[in-house]
C-alpha positions in Angstrom: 50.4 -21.4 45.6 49.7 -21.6 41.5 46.6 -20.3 42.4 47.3 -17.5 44.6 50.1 -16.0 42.3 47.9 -16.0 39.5 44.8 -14.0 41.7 47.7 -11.8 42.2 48.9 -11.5 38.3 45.1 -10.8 37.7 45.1 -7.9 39.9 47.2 -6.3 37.7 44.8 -6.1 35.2 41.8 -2.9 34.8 39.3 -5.8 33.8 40.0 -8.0 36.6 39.1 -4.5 39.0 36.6 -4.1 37.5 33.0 -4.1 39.8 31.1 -7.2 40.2 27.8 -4.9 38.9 29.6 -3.9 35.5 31.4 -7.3 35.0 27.7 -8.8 35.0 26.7 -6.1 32.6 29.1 -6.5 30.2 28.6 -10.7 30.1 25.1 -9.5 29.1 26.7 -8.7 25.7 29.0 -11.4 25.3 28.6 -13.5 22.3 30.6 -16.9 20.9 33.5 -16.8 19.0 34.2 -18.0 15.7 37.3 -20.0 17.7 35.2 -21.3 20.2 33.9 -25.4 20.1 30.5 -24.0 21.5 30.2 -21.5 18.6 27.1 -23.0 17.1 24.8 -21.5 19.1 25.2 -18.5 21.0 23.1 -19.5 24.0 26.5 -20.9 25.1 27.9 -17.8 25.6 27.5 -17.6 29.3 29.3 -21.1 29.4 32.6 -19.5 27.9 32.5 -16.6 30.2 32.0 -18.7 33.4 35.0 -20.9 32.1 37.8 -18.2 32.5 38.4 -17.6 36.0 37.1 -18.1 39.6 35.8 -14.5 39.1 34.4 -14.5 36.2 32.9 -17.7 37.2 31.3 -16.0 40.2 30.0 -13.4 38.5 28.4 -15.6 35.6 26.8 -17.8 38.2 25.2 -14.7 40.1 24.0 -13.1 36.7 20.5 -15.1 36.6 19.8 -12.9 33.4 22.6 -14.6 31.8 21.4 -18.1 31.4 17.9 -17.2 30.4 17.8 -18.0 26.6 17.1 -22.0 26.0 17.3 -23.7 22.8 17.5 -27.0 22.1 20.2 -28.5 24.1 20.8 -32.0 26.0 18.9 -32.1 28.7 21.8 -32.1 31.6 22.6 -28.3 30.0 18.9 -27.1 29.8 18.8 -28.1 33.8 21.9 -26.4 34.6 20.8 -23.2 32.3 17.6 -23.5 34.6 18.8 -23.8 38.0 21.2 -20.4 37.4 18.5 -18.2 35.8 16.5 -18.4 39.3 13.1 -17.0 39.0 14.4 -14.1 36.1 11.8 -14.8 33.2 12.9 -17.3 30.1 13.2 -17.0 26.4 12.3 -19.9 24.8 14.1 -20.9 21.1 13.1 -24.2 19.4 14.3 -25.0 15.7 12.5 -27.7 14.4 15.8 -28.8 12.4 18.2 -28.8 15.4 15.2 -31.0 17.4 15.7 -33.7 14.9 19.4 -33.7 15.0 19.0 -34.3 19.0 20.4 -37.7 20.0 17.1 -40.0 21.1 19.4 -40.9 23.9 19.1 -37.2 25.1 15.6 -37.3 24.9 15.3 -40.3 27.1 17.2 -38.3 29.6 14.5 -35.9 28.9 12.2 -38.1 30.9 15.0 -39.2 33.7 15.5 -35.2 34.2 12.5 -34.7 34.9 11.8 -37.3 37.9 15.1 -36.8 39.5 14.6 -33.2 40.4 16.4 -33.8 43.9 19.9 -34.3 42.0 22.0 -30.8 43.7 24.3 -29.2 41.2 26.9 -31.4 41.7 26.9 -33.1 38.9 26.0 -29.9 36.9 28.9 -28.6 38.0 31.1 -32.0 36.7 29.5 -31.9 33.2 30.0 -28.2 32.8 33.4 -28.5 33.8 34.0 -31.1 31.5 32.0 -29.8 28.3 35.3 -27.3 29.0 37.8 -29.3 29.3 37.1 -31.9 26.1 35.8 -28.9 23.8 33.2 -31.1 22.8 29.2 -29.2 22.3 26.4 -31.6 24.1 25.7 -33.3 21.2 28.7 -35.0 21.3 28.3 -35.1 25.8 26.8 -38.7 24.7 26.8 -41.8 22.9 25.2 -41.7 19.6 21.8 -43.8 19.8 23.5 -46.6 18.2 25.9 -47.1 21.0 23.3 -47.9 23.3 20.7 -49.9 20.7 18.2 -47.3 21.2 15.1 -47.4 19.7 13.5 -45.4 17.3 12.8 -41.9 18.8 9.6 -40.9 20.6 6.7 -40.1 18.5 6.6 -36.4 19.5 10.1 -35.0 20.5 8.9 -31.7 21.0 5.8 -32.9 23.5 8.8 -34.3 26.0 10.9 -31.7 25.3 8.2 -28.8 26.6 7.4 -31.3 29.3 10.9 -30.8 30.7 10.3 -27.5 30.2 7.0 -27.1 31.7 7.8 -27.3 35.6 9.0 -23.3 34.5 6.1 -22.4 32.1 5.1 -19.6 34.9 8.5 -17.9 33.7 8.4 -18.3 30.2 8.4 -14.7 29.0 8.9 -15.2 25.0 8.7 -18.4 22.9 10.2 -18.7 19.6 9.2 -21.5 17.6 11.1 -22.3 14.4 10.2 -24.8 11.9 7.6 -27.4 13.9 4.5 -28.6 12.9 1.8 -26.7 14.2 -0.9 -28.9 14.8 1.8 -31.0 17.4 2.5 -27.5 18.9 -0.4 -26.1 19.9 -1.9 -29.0 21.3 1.3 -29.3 23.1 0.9 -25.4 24.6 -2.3 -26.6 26.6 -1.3 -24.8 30.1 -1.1 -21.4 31.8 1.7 -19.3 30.8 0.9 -16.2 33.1 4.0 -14.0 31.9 4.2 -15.0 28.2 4.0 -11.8 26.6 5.8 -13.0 23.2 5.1 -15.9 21.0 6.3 -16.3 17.5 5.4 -19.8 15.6 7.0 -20.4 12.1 5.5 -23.5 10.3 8.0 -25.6 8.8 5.7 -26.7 5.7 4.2 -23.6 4.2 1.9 -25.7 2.5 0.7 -27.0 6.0 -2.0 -24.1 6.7 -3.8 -25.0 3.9 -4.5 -28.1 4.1 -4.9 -27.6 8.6 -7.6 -24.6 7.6 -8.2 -22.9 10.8 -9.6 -25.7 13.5 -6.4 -26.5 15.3 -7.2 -25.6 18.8 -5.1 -23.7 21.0 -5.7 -24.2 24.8 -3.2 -22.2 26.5 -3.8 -19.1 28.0 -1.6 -16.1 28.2 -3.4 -13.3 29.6 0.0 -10.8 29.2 0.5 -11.4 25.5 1.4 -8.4 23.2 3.2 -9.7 20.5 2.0 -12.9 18.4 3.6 -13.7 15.3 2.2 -16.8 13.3 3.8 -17.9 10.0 1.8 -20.8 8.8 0.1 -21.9 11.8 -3.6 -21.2 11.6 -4.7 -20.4 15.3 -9.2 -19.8 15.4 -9.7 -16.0 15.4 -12.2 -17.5 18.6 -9.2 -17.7 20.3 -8.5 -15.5 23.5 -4.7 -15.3 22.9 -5.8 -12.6 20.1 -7.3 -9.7 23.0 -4.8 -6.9 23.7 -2.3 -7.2 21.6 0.3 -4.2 20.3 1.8 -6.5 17.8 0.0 -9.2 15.3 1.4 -10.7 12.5 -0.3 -13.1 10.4 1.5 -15.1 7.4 0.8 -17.8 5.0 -2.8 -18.8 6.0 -5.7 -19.1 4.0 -8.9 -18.9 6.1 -11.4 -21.6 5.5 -13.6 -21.1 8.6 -12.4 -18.2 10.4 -14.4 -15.3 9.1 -13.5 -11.1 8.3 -16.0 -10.5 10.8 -14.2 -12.4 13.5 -11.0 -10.7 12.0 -12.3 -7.2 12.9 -13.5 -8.3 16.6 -10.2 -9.0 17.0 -8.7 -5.8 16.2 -12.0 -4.4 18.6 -10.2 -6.5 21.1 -6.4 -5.1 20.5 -7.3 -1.4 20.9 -3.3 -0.7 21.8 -2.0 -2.8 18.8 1.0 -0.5 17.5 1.7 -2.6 14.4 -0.8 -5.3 12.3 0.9 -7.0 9.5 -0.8 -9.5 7.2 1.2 -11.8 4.4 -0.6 -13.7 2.0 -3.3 -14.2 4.2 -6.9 -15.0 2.3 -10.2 -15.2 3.3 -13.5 -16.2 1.7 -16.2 -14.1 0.6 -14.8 -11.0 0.7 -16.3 -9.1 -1.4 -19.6 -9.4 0.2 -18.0 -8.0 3.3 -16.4 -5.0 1.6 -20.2 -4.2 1.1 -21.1 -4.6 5.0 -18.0 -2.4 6.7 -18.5 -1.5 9.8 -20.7 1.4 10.9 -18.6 2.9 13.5 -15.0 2.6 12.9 -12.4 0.7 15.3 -10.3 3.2 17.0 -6.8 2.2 16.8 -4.9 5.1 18.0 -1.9 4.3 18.5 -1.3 2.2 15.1 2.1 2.8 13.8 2.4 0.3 11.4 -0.3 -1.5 9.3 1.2 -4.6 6.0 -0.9 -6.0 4.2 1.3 -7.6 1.2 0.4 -10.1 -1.6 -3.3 -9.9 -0.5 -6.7 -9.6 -1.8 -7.6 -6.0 -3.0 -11.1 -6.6 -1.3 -9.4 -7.3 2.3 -7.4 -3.8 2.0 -10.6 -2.2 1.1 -11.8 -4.0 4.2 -9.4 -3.3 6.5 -8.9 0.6 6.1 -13.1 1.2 6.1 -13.5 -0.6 9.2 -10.3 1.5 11.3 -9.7 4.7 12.7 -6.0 4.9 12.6 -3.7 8.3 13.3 -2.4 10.5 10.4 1.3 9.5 11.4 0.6 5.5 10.5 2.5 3.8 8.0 0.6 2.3 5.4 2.5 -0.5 3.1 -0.1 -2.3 0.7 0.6 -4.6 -1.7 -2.5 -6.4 -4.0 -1.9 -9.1 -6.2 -3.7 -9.1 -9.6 -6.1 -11.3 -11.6 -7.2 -8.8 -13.9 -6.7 -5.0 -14.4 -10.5 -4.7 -14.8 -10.7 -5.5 -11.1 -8.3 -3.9 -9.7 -9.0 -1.6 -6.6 -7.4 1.8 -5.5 -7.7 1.7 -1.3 -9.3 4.0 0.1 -9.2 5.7 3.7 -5.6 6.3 4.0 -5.1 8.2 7.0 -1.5 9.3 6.1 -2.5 10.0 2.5 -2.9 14.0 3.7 0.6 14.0 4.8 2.0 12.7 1.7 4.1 15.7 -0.2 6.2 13.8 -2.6 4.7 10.9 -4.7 6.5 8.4 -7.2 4.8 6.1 -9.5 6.3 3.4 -11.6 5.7 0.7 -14.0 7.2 -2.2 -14.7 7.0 -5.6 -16.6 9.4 -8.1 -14.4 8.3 -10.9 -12.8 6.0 -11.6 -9.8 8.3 -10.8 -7.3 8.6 -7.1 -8.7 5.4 -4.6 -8.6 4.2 -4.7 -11.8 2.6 -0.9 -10.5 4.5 0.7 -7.1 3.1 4.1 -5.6 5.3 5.4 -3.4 4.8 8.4 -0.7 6.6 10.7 1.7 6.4 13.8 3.7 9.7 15.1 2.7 12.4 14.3 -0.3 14.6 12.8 2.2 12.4 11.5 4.8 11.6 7.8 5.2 8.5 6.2 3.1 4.8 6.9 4.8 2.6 4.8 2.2 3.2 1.8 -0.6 1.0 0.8 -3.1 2.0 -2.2 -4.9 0.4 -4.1 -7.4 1.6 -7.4 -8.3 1.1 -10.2 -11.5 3.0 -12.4 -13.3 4.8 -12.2 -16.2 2.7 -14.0 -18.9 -0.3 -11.8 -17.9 -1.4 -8.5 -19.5 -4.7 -8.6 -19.4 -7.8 -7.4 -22.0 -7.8 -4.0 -20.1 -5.3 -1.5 -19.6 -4.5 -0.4 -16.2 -7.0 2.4 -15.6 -7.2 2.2 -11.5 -4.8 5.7 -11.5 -8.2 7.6 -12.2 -9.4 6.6 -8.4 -6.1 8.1 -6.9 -6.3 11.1 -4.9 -10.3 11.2 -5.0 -12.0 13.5 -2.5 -9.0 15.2 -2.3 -7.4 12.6 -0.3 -3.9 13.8 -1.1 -4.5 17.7 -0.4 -1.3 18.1 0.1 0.8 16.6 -3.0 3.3 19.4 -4.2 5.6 17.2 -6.4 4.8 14.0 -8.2 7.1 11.5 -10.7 5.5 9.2 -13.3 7.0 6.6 -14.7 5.7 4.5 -17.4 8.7 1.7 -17.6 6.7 -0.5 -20.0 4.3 -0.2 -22.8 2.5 -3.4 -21.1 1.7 -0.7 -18.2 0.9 2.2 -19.6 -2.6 3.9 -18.4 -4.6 5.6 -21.5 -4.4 9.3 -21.4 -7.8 9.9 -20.4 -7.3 7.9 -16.7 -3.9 10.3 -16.4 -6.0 13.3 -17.1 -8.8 11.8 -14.4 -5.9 11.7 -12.0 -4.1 14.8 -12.2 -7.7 16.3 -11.8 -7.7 14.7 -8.3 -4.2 16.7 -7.6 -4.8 20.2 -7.1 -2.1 21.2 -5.0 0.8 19.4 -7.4 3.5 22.2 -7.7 6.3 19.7 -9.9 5.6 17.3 -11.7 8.0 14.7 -13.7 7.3 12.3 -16.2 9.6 9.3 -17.8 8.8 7.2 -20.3 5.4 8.2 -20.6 3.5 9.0 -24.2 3.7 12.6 -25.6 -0.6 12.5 -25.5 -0.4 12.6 -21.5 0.8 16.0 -22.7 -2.6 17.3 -24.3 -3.8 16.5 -20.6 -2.5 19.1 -19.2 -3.5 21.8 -22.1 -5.3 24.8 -19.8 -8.7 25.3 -21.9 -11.9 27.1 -20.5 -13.9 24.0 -19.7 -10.3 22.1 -18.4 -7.3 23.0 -16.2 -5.8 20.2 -14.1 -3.3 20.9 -11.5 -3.3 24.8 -11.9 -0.8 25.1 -9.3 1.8 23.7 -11.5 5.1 25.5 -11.4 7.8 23.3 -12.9 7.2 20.2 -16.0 10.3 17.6 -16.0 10.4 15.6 -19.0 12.3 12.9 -19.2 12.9 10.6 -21.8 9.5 11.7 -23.6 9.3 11.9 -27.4 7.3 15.7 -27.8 5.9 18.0 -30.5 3.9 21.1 -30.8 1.9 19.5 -28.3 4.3 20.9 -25.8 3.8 24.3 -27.4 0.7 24.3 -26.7 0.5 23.2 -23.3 3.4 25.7 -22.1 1.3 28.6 -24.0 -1.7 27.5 -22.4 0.2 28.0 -18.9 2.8 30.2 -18.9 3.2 34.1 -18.7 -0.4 35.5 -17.7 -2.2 32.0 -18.5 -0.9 30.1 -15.7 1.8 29.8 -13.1 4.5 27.5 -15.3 7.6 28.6 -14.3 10.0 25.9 -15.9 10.9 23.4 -18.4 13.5 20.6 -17.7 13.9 18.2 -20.7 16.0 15.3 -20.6 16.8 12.2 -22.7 15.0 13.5 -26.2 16.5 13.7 -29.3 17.3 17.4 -30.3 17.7 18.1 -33.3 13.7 17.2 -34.6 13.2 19.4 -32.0 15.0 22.6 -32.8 12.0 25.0 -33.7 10.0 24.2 -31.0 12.3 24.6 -27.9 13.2 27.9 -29.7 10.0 28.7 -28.9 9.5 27.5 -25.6 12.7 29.3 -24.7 10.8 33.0 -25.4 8.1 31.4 -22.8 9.4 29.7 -20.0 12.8 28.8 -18.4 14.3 25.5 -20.0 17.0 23.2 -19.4 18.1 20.9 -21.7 19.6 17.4 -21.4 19.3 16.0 -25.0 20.4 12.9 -26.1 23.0 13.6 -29.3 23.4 10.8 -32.4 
């Protein structure tokens, strides 16, 4: 009678008439509560949902979709999580961390699960119910190994814990691997998954690939994989799980037997892939292979994103001779430096002709910081299309100056470049005038250009004479925070009125009053704004 008069109190409610269909829907976005004793991990949503009412409970239990995303739990929970997804495909989460803090009891039950596959859901039903009730997460469903004199845990917790898990390896649609050691992984992963199409292994010891080089093997096979993401775990570039992917994202591995050749056969073999990143990944010999790029280009046509950060110069060169990628690609390079004498300027960008609006900056931090950052975009607002970064450490400065500008924009790779801001932030930084010349030269098309902090002899580089005229498009000079004299005469005589096509001067962050006469001057010339600093 309890029962029946609270169906009826529930009827009263616009949730509780709500369709089946859009009550399953909205579980799908259901997350756990800060209030809630299964909070930890939000896998249990579908746990609190079923737990309100007969309904609800129906619902839940007929939504297969909800109970699809495993993590580590006890083993009696996995089953249960198993049995109600059906045959709907399965995300798999592991964190190494939360694997060690698994009871050893649980993982015996591992091993008991698994042969007593005839058990109904019964019992499943019982512990849910009672996980419920107590409020208690299934960590605390048993006994701590103590209680029962366990030994000490198996040698490879995360072998049993995949062979519970393997009965459904032909629905495993993503895998998610956090902090587990690879080699035990992939020799673990030695079976069919036929619907895998994501896989994503994190390394918990970065140091790990290093010393593991590149000959762990990888049996499985996942013929539907698009997305791989490896942080520290070194799978052979011989590997079949690299052919067709969209997505590949390599981190933390130095290459000691994998080769750039086999690199490049595997981007041959991916000729969807939509987005390639590489993090300080290294391989040997490269600059003998920046010598040897590839005769015919690989077509990568529907590249949208292409990383390469904290790498070799050399394997940036490498990468963009030996694709053809479309004009809309994103290009983010970042090159750590040994020695401004060997720095390289990439080449091949196939965005770099969209590229309107330029920044470049300087600065003297600390190896997490850029000590050089180029920075490109189509439009003022619009999102960035290319970064080049250059990174080094503190302590280093190096016998030469930084002189790689003169390679930018060469063979008028930046044809369309209307406005352009320089900033020299550090002394430590600054190019000599003759390498600003050499790249303004490259820059035909500039229309604005702004410098900050930079030397007052960059200004003699822009002095129209009949054997030299960089940039004759320019229209507008910002100056900012740039110590001038009649140097600046000169140049805005050189291209104003009938000379050239300067339109205006913007000067900001000088001090005025040395500078009296000569603004006078450049007043009867050109438009100018002034911004002076007063003492």
């Amino acid at each position: 009678m309890i029962s029946t008069l609270r169906t009826r109190r529930n009827q009263y409610n616009s949730t509780y008439r709500l369709p089946n269909e859009v009550l399953s829907l909205i579980f799908q976005f259901t997350e756990c509560s800060s209030g809630n004793p299964l909070r930890p991990l939000r896998t249990r949503a579908p746990l609190n949902v079923a737990a309100v009412s007969r309904l609800w409970r129906e619902v839940a239990l007929n939504t297969p979709s909800l109970w699809t995303r495993i993590d580590v739990m006890a083993p009696w929970l996995m089953r249960i999580f198993l049995k109600r997804s059906k045959e709907v495909p399965l995300r798999i989460e592991i964190d190494g961390d939360k694997l060690d803090k698994l009871s050893s009891w649980a993982f015996a039950e591992f091993t008991w699960f698994a042969c007593d596959t005839d058990k109904e859901g019964s019992k499943e039903e019982d512990e849910d119910a009672r996980m419920h009730e107590d409020g208690s997460g299934e960590e605390d469903a048993h006994n701590s190994e103590s209680d029962y004199g366990r030994a000490a845990p198996a040698p490879s917790r995360f072998s049993r814990l995949i062979g519970f898990l393997k009965p459904a390896a032909h629905r495993w649609a993503s895998v998610e691997l956090r902090g587990v050691l690879a080699a035990e992984d992939l020799q673990t992963l030695c079976f069919p998954l036929s619907s895998l199409e994501s896989l994503r292994m994190n390394c918990s010891d970065t140091g790990l690939a290093y010393k593991l080089g590149t000959g762990t093997v990888f049996h499985a096979t996942a013929p539907h994989l698009r997305d791989l993401h490896l942080a520290g775990v070194p799978i052979p570039f011989t590997s079949p799980i690299y052919t067709g992917l969209t997505n590949l994202h390599l981190e933390h591995m130095r290459h000691t037997t994998s080769t750039i050749s086999q690199f490049l056969s595997i981007l041959a073999a991916c000729p969807d892939l939509e987005s390639l990143i590489l993090i300080k990944t290294y391989f040997h010999h490269l600059e003998l292979a920046e010598n040897s790029a590839l005769s015919i280009p690989i077509k990568l046509d529907r590249l949208q994103r292409l990383q390469l950060n904290r790498v070799d110069g050399h394997l940036v060169r490498v990468v963009l001779n030996s694709i053809s990628a479309p004009s809309s690609v994103i290009l983010d390079l970042g090159m750590e430096v040994s020695s401004w004498a060997e720095v390289l300027m990439p080449t091949n960008m196939a965005n770099a002709p969209l590229v309107r609006h330029m920044l470049i900056s300087s600065n003297y931090a600390s190896s997490e910081v850029p000590a050089y950052a180029i920075t490109g975009k189509a439009s003022e607002e619009g999102p960035t299309i290319l970064e080049i970064r250059y990174f080094t450490y503190p302590s280093f400065i190096g016998s030469h100056t930084p002189d790689f500008l003169r390679y930018l924009g060469q063979g008028n790779a930046f044809s369309s470049l209307e406005f352009l801001t320089f900033n020299q932030w550090d002394v430590h930084y600054q190019s000599n005038a003759s390498a600003f010349a050499e790249m303004l030269g490259n820059l035909a098309s500039l229309k604005v250009l702004t410098l900050g902090w930079c030397p007052s002899t960059y200004l003699d580089a822009l002095i129209v004479s009949p054997h030299h005229n960089v940039c004759p498009r320019l229209q507008t000079l910002r100056l900012r925070r740039v110590e001038f004299d009649e140097t600046l005469l000169k140049l805005v005589e050189s291209r104003a009125r009938d000379r050239g096509n300067l339109e205006s001067l913007e000067l900001a962050g000088y001090f005025k009053y040395p500078c009296v006469s000569i603004i006078a001057a450049l007043k009867g010339l050109v438009a100018v704004s002034e911004n002076p600093v007063l003492y």
